[in-house]
C-alpha positions as CSV (number, residue, x, y, z in Angstrom):
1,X,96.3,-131.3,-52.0
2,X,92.6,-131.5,-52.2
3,X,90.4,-128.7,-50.6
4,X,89.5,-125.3,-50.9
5,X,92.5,-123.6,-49.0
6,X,94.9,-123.9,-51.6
7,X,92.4,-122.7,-54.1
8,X,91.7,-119.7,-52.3
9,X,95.5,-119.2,-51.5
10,X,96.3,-119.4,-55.4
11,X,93.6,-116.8,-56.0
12,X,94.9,-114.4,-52.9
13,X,98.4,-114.9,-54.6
14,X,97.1,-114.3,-58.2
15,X,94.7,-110.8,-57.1
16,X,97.3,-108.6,-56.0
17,X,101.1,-108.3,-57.0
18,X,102.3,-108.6,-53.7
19,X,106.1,-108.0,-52.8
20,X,108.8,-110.8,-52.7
21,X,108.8,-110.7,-49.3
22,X,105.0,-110.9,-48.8
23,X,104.1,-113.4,-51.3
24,X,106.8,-115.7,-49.6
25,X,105.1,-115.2,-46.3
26,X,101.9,-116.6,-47.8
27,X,103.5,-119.6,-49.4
28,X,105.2,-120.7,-46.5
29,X,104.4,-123.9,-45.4
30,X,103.7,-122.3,-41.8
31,X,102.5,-119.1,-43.5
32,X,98.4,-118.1,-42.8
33,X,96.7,-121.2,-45.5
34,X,98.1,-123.8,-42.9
35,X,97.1,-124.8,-39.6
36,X,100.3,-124.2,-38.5
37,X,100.1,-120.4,-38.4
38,X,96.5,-120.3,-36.9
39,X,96.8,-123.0,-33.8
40,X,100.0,-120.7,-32.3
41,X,98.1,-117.7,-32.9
42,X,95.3,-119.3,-30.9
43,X,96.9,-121.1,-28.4
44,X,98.9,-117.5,-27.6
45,X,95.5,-116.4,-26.5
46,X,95.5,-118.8,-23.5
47,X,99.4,-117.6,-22.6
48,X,98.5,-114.1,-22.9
49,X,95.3,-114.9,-20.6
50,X,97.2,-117.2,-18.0
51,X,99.8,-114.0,-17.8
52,X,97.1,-111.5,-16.9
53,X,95.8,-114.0,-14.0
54,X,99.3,-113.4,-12.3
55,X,97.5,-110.3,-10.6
56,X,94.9,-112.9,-9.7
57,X,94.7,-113.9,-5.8
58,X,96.4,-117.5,-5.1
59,X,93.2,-118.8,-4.0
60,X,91.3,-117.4,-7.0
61,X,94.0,-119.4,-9.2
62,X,93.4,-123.0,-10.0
63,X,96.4,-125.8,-9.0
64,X,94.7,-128.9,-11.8
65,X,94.3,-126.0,-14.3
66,X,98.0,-124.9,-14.3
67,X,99.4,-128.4,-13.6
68,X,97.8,-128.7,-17.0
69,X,99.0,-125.9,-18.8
70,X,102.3,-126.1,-17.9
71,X,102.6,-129.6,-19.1
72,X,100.9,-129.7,-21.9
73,X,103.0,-126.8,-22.3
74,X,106.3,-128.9,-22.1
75,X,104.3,-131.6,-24.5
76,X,103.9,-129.4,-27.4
77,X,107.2,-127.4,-27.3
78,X,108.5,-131.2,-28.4
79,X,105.5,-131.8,-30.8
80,X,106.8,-128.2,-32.6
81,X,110.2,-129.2,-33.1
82,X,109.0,-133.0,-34.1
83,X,106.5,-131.7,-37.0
84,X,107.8,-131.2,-40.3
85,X,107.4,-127.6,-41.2
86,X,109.1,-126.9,-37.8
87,X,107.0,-124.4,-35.7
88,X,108.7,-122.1,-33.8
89,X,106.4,-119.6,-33.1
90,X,104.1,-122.7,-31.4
91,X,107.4,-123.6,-29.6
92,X,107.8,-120.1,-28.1
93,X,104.3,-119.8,-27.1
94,X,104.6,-123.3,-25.5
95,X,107.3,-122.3,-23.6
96,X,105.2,-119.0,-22.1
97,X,102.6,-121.1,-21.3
98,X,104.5,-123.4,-19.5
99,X,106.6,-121.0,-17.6
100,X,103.3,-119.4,-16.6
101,X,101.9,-121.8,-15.6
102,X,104.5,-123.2,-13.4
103,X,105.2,-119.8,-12.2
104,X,100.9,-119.9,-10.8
105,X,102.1,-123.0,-9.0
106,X,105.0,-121.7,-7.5
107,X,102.6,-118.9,-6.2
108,X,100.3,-121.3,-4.8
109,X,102.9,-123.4,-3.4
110,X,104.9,-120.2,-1.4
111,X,101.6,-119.2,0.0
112,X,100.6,-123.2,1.1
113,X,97.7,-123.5,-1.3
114,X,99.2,-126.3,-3.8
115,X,96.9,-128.9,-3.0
116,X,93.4,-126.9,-3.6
């Protein structure tokens, strides 16, 4: 492993005597030096934000933009169980963004504004 992150990780680790259960979070292969804790964190942004729109109108509430999230949605819920350290937080936040995002087009669809 080349790269500064696992420098900077060993000197985080090294600074502080941090408890058992701390220092094992921050060694994790998913822990916060990996990709793998930052892109869920991220991508739980979008859910979050696609949540709030459900006070949105229907017409205000784009059909291509949740077709998209909710299958990309499906997509990467797969990807996270695929990827070797398995990511279940991206899974779960997959899975909220899919479910929104079909639940916007189930709005549209009950008031006849699918196809926008």
């Amino acid at each position: 492993m080349l790269g500064i992150v696992p420098i900077l990780q060993k000197r985080v680790l090294g600074i502080y005597n941090w408890s058992p259960r701390a220092k094992k979070f921050l060694e994790h292969p998913a822990g916060p030096f990996t990709i793998f804790f930052w892109c869920p964190l991220v991508k739980w942004f979008l859910t979050l934000t696609n949540v709030k729109e459900l006070q949105l109108p229907t017409k205000q509430v784009s059909s291509k933009q949740q077709a998209t999230l909710a299958l990309s949605g499906l997509i990467w819920t797969r990807y996270s169980f695929v990827i070797t350290p398995i990511n279940y937080n991206l899974a779960a936040c997959c899975i909220f963004m899919s479910a929104s995002g079909f639940y916007q087009l189930f709005r549209k669809w009950r008031a006849g504004e699918l196809l926008d």
